[in-house]
C-alpha positions, 0 to 999 in steps of 0.5 A: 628630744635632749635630755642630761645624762651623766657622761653627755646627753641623749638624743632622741632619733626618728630615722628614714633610711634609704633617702638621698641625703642624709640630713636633719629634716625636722621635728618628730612628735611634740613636747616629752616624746618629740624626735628629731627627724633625720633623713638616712642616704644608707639602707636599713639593712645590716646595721647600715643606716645605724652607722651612718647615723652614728657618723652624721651625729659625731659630725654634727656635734664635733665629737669622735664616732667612738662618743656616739652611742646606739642605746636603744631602738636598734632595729626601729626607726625611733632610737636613743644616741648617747653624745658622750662629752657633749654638755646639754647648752652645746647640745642645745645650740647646736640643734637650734642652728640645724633646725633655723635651717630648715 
């Protein structure tokens, strides 16, 4: 679901909108294709939830919403964020803290 690119790393996402809290809830998939599933409190309309994952994901991994970036899956419920700034170790620490919670 994290892979390195050269200005950060990219996440892959599996959304739901339109739940009560927007929250990590899982994992997505297996092995190359696996997601992280997040649970989105804003609707899938007018761009709503993708802002609202844009905001969730700079506060998870410390970063500014301007370093969050929507590459791919725009209308779809699998999408692609580019972390800007974010090393592939904090990354990957920071996802292993959320996930031991679950």
């Amino acid at each position: 679901m994290l892979r390195v690119h050269p200005n950060g790393v990219t996440l892959a996402v599996r959304a739901q909108p339109g739940a009560k809290k927007t929250a990590i809830t899982g994992v997505y998939g297996e092995g190359a294709a696996a997601q992280l599933k997040i649970a989105v409190q804003a609707p899938p309309l007018e761009g709503r939830a993708n802002q609202a994952l844009i905001a969730f994901l700079a506060e998870t991994f410390s970063v500014s919403k301007s370093a969050v970036e929507l590459t791919a899956g725009e209308s779809s419920r699998s999408k692609v964020f580019l972390l800007r700034g974010v090393p592939l170790p904090r990354a990957v620490a920071k996802l292993a803290a959320w996930t031991a919670k679950l």
